[in-house]
VEXVEXTI-474857 format. One record per residue: residue in three letters; z, y, x of N, C-alpha, C, O in turn. Coordinates in nm, 2 decimals. Atoms other than C-alpha are relative to their C-alpha. Layout:
N
+-----+--------+--------+--------+--------+--------+--------+--------+--------+--------+--------+--------+--------+
:   r :     nZ :     nY :     nX :    caZ :    caY :    caX :     cZ :     cY :     cX :     oZ :     oY :     oX :
+-----+--------+--------+--------+--------+--------+--------+--------+--------+--------+--------+--------+--------+
: ala :      Z :      Y :      X :      Z :      Y :      X :      Z :      Y :      X :      Z :      Y :      X :
...
+-----+--------+--------+--------+--------+--------+--------+--------+--------+--------+--------+--------+--------+
//
This chain:
84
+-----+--------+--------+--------+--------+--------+--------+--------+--------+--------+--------+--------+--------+
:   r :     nZ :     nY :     nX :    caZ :    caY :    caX :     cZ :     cY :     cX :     oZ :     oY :     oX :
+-----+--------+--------+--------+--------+--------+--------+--------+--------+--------+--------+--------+--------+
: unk :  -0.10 :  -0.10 :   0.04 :  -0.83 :  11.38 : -13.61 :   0.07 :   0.05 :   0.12 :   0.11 :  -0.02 :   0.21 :
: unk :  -0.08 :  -0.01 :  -0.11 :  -0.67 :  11.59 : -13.38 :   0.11 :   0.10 :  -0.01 :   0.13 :   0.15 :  -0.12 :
: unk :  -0.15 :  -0.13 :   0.03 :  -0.36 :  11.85 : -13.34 :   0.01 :   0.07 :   0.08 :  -0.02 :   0.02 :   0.18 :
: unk :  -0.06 :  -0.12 :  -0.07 :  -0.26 :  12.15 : -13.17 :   0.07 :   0.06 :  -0.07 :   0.05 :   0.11 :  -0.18 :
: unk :  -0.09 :  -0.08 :   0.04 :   0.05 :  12.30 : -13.18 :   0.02 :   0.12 :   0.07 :   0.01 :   0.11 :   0.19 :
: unk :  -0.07 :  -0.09 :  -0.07 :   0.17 :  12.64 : -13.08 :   0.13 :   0.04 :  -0.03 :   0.18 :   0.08 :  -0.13 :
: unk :  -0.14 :   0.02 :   0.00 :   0.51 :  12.64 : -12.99 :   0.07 :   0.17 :  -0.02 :   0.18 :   0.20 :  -0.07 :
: unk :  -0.04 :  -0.16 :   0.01 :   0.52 :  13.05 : -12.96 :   0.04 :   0.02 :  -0.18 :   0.14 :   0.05 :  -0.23 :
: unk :   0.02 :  -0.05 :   0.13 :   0.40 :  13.09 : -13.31 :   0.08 :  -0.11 :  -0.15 :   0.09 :  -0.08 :  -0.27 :
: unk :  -0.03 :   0.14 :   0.08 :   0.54 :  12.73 : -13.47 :  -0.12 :   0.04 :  -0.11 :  -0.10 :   0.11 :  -0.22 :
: unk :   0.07 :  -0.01 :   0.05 :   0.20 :  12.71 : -13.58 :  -0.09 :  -0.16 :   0.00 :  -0.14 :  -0.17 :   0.11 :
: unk :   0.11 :   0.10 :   0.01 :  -0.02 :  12.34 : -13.69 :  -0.10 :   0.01 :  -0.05 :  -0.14 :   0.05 :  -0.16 :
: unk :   0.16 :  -0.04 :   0.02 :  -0.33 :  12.34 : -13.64 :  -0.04 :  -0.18 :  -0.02 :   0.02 :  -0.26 :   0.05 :
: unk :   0.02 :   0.11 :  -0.01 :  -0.50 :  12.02 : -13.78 :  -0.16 :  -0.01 :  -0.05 :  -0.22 :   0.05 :  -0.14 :
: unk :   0.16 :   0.04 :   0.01 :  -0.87 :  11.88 : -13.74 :  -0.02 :  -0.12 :  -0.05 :  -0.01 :  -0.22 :   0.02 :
: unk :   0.02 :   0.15 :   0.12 :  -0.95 :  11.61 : -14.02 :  -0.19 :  -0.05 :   0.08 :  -0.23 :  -0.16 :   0.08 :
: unk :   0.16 :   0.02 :  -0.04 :  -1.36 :  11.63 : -13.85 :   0.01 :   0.09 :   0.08 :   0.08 :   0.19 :   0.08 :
: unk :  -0.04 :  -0.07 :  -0.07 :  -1.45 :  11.75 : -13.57 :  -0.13 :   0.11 :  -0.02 :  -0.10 :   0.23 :   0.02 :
: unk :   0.11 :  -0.09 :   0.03 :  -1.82 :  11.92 : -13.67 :   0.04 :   0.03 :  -0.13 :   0.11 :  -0.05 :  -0.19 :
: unk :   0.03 :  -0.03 :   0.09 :  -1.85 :  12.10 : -13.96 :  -0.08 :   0.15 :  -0.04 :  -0.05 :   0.25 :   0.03 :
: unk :   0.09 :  -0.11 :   0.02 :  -2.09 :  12.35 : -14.11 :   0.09 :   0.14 :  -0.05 :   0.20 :   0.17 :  -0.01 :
: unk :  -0.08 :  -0.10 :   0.03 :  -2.01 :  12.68 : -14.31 :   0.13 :  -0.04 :  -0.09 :   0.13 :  -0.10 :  -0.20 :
: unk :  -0.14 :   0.05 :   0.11 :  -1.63 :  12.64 : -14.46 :   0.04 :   0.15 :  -0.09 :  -0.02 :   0.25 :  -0.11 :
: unk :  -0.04 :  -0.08 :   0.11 :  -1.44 :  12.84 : -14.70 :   0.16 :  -0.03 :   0.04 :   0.22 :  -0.14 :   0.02 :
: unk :  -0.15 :  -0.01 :   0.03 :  -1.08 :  12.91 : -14.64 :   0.10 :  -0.01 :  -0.10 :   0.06 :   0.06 :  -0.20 :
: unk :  -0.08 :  -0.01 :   0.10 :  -0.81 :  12.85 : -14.86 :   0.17 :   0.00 :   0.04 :   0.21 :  -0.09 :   0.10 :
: unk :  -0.08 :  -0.01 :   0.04 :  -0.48 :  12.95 : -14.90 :   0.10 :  -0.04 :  -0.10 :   0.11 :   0.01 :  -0.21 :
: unk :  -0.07 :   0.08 :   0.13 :  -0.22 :  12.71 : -15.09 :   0.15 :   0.07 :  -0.07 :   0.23 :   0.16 :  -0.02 :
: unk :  -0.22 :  -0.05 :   0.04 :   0.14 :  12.79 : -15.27 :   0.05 :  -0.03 :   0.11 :   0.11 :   0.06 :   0.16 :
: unk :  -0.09 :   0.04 :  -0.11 :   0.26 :  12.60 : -14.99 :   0.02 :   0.10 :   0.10 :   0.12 :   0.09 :   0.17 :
: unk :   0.03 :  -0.06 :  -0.15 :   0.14 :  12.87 : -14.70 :  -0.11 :  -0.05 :   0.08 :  -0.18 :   0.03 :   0.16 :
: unk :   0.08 :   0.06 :  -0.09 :  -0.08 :  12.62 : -14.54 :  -0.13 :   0.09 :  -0.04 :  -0.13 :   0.17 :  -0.13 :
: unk :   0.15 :  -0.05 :   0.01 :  -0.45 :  12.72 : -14.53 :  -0.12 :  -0.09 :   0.01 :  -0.14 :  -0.11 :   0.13 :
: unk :   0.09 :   0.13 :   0.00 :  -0.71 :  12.45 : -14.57 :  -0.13 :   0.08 :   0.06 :  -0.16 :   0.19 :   0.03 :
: unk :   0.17 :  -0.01 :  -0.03 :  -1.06 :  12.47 : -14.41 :  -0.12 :  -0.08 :  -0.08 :  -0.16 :  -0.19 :  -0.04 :
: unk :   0.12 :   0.16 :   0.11 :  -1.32 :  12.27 : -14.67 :  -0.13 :   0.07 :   0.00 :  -0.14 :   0.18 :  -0.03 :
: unk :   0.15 :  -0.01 :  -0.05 :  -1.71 :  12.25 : -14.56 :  -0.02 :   0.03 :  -0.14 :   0.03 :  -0.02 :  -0.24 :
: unk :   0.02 :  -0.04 :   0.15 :  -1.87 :  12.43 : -14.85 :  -0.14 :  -0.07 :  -0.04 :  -0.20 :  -0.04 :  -0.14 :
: unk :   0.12 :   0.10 :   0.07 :  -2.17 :  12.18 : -14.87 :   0.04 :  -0.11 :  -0.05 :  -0.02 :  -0.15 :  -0.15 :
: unk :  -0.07 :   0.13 :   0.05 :  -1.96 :  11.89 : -14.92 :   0.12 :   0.02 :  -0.10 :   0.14 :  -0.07 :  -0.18 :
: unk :  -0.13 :  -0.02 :   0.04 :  -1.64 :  12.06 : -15.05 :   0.10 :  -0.09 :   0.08 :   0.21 :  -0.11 :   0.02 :
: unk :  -0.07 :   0.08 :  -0.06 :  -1.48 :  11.83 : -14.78 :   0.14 :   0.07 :   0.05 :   0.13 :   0.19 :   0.03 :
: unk :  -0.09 :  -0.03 :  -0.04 :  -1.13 :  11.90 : -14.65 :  -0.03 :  -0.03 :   0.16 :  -0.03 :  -0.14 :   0.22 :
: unk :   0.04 :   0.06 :  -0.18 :  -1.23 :  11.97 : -14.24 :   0.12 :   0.02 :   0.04 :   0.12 :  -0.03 :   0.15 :
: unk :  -0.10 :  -0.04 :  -0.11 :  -0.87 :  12.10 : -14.12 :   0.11 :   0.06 :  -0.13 :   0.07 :   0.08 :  -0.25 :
: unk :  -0.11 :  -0.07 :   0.03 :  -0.53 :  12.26 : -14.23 :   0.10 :   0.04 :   0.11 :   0.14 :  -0.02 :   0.21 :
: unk :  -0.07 :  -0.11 :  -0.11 :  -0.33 :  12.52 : -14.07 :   0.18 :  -0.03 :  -0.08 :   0.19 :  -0.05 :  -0.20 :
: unk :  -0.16 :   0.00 :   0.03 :   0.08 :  12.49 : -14.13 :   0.07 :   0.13 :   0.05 :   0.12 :   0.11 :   0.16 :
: unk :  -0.13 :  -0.09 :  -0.10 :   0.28 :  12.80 : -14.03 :   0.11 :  -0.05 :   0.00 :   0.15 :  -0.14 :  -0.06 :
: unk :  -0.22 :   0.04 :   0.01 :   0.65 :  12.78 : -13.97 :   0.00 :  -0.17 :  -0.02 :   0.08 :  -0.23 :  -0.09 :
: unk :  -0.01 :   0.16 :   0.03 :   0.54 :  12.39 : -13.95 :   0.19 :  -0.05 :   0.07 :   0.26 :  -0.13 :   0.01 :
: unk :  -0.11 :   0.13 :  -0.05 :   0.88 :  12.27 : -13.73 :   0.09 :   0.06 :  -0.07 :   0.17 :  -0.02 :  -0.12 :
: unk :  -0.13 :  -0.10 :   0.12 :   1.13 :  12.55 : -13.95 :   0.00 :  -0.10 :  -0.08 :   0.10 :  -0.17 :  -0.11 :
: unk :  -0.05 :   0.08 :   0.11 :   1.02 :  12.36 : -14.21 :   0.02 :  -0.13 :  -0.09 :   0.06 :  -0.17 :  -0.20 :
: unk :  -0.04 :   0.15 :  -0.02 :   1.03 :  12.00 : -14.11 :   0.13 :  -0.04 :   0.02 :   0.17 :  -0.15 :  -0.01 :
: unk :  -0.09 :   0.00 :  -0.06 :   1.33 :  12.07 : -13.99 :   0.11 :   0.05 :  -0.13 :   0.20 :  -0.03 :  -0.15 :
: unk :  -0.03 :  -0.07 :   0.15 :   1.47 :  12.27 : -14.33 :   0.00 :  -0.10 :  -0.16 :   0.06 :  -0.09 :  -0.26 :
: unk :   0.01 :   0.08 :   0.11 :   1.32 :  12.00 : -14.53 :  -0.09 :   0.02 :  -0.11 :  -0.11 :  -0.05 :  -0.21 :
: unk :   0.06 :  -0.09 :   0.12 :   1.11 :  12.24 : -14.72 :  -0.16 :  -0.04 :   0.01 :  -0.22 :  -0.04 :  -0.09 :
: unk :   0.12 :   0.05 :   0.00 :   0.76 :  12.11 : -14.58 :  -0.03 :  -0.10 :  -0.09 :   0.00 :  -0.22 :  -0.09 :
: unk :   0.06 :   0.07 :   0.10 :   0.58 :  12.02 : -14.89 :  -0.16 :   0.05 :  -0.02 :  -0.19 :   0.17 :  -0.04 :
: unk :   0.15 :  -0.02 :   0.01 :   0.22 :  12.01 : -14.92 :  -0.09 :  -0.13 :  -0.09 :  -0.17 :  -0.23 :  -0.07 :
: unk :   0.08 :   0.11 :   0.15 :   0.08 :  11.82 : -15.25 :  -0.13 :   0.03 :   0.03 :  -0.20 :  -0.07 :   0.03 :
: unk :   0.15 :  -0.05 :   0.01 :  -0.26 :  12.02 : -15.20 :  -0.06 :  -0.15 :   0.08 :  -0.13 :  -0.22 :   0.01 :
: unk :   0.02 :   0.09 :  -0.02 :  -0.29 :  11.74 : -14.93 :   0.05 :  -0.16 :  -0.05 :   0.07 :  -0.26 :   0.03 :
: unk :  -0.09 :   0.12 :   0.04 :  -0.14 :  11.45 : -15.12 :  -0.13 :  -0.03 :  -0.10 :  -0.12 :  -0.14 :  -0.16 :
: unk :   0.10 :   0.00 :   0.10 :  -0.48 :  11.48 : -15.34 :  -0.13 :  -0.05 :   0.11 :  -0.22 :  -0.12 :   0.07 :
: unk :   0.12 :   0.02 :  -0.08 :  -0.72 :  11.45 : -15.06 :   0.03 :  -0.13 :   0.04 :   0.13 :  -0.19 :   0.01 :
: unk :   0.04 :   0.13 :  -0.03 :  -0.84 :  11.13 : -14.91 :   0.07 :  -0.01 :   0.15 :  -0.02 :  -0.02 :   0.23 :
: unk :  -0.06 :   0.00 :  -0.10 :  -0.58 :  11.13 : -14.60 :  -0.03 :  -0.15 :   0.07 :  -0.07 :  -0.24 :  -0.01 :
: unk :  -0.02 :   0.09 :  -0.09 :  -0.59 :  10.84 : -14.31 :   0.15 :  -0.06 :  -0.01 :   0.25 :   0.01 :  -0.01 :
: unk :  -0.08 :   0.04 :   0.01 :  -0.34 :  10.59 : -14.35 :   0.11 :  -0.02 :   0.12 :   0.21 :  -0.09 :   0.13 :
: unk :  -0.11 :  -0.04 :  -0.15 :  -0.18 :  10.69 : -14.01 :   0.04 :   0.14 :   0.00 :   0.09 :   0.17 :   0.10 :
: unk :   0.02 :  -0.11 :  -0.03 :  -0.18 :  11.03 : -14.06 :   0.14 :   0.07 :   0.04 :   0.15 :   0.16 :   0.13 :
: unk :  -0.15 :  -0.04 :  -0.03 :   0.21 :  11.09 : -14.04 :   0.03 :  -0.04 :   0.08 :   0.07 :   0.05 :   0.16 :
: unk :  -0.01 :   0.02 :  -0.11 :   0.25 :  10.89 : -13.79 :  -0.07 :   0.07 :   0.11 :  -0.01 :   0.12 :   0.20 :
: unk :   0.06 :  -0.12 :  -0.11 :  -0.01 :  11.08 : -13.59 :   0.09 :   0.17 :  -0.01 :   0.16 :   0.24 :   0.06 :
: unk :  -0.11 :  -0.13 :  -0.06 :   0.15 :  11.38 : -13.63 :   0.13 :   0.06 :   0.03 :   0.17 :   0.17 :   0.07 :
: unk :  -0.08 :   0.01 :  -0.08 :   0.46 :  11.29 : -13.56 :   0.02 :  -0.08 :   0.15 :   0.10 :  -0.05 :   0.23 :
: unk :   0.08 :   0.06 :  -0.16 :   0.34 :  11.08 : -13.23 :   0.01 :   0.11 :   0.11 :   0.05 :   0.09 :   0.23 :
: unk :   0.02 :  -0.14 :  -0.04 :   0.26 :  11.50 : -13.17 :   0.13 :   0.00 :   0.14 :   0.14 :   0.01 :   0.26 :
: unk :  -0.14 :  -0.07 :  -0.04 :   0.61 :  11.56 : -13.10 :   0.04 :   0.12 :   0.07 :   0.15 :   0.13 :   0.12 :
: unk :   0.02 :  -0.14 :  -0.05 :   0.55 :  11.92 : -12.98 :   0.17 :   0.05 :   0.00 :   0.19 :   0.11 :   0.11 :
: unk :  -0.14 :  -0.05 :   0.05 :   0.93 :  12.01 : -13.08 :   0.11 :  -0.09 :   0.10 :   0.23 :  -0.07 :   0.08 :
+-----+--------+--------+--------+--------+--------+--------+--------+--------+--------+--------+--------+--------+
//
């Protein structure tokens, strides 16, 4: 799993795998944007805009990922990030 932040844009970028074939974008209520491999229907990445506004706000909620099969470190890794 890996992260990149842009601090210009307060934009997270997140890589759940690091190969994957043709994906399919998606677009959640939340704002986020998921990437899911369309052979597998896998979840390869998600995008966060206004990620630290809304860490920071309180408002960062994302159920879409609360359904997927997440790493039991994963919060911790991205707060580890500390980009902010």
């Amino acid at each position: 799993m890996t992260f990149c932040y842009d601090d210009e844009t307060d934009v997270l970028h997140i890589a759940f795998e690091a190969n994957a074939g043709p994906c399919l974008f998606v677009e959640t209520a939340s704002g986020a944007i998921l990437r899911i491999e369309r052979g597998t229907n896998t979840l390869i990445g998600a995008t966060i805009p206004y990620f630290i506004r809304k860490l920071k706000d309180g408002s960062l909620v994302m159920p879409e990922l609360a359904t997927t099969s997440m790493p039991s470190d994963f919060m911790q890794k991205v707060l580890a990030q500390q980009p902010w």
